[in-house]
VMD Tcl script that draws the C-alpha trace (Angstrom):
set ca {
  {-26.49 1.23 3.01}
  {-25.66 -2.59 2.07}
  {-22.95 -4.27 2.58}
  {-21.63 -7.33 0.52}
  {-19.00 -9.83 2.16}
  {-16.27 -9.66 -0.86}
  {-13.02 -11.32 0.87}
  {-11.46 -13.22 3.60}
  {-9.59 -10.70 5.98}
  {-6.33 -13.54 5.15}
  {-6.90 -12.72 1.62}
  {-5.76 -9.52 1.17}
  {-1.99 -8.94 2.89}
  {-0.31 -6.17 3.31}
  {0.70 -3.69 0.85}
  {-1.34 -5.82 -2.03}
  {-4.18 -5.53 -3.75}
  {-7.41 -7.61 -5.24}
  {-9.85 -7.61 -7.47}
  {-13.64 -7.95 -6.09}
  {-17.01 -7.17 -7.06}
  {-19.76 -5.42 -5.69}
  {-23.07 -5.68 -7.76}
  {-20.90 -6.61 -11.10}
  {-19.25 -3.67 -10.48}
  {-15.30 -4.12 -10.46}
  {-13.77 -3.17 -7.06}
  {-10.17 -2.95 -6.31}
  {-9.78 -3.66 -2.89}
  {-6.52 -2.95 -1.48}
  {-4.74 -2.75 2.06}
  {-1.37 -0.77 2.61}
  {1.81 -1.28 4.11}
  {0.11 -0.33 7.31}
  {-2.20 -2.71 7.36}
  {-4.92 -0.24 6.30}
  {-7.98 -1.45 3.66}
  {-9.45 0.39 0.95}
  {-12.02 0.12 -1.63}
  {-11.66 1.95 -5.11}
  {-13.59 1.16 -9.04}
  {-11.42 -0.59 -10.95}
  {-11.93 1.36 -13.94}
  {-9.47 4.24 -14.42}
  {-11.58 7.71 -14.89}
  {-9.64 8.61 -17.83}
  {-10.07 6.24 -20.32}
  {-12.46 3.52 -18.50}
  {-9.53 0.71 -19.06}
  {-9.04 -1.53 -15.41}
  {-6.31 -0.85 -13.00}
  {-5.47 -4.48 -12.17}
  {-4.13 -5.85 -9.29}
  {-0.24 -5.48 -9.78}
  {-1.11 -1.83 -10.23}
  {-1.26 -0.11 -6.60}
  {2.10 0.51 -4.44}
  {2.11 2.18 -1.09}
  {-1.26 4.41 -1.62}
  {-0.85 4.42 -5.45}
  {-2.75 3.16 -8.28}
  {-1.35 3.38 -11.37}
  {-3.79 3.02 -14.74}
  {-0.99 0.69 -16.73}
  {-2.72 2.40 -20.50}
  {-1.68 6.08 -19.68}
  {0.18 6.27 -16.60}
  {-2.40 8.13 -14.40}
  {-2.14 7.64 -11.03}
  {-4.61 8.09 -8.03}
  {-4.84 7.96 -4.38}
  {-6.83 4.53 -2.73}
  {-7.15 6.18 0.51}
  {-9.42 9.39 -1.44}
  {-9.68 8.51 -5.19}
  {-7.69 11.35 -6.15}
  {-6.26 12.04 -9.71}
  {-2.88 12.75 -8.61}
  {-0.99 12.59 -12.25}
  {-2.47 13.49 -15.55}
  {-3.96 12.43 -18.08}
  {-6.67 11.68 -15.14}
  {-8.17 15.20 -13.13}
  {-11.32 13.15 -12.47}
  {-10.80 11.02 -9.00}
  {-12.07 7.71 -9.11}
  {-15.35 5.98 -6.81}
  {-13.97 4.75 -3.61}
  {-16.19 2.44 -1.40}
  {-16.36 2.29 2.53}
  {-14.84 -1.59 4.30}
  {-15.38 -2.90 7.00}
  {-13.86 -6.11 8.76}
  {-16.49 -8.36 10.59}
  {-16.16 -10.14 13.80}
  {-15.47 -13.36 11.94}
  {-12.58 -12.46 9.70}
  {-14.56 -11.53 6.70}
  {-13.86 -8.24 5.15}
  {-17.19 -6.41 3.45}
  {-17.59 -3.47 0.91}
  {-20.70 -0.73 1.41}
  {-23.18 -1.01 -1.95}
  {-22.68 3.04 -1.91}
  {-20.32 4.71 -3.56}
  {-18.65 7.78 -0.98}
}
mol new
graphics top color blue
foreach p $ca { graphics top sphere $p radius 0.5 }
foreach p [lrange $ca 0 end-1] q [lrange $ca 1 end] { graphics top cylinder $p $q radius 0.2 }
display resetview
């Protein structure tokens, strides 16, 4: 298990959501209205396209092609046309305000 140093913990407010990278693979790292932080791809499992940003609310991402939506907190395909869940990643905050993504997929 590696972890990569991807953000500031400042960066990232609540209820928002930014893009990151993790071995030039596109992250979406996101932290809810609670204050919570998540890592998910940013490549929606139905067509490949990226989520962006301005897509997640609350604990949903929304692919703006098609409409599919997932859960950050599990990757689940909660509407169609995804049934695949997306990759999401383990995070971590550090002792010195940094916020890091595990290399591993869970």
């Amino acid at each position: 298990m590696s972890w990569y140093r991807v953000a500031e913990n400042g960066d990232v407010p609540a209820g928002t959501a930014v893009t990151v990278s993790v071995d030039d693979e596109p992250l979406l790292l996101c932290r809810t209205a609670d204050g919570e932080l998540y890592a998910v791809e940013d490549r929606c499992s139905h067509d490949g396209s990226p989520f962006g940003a301005d897509a997640v609310e609350g604990q949903v991402l929304t692919c703006p092609r098609h409409g599919a939506q997932f859960n950050v907190t599990t990757g689940a395909a909660l509407r169609m046309p995804a049934v695949t869940p997306i990759e999401t990643r383990r995070v971590r905050l550090t002792d010195d305000g940094g916020i890091e993504v595990d290399g591993e997929d869970d």
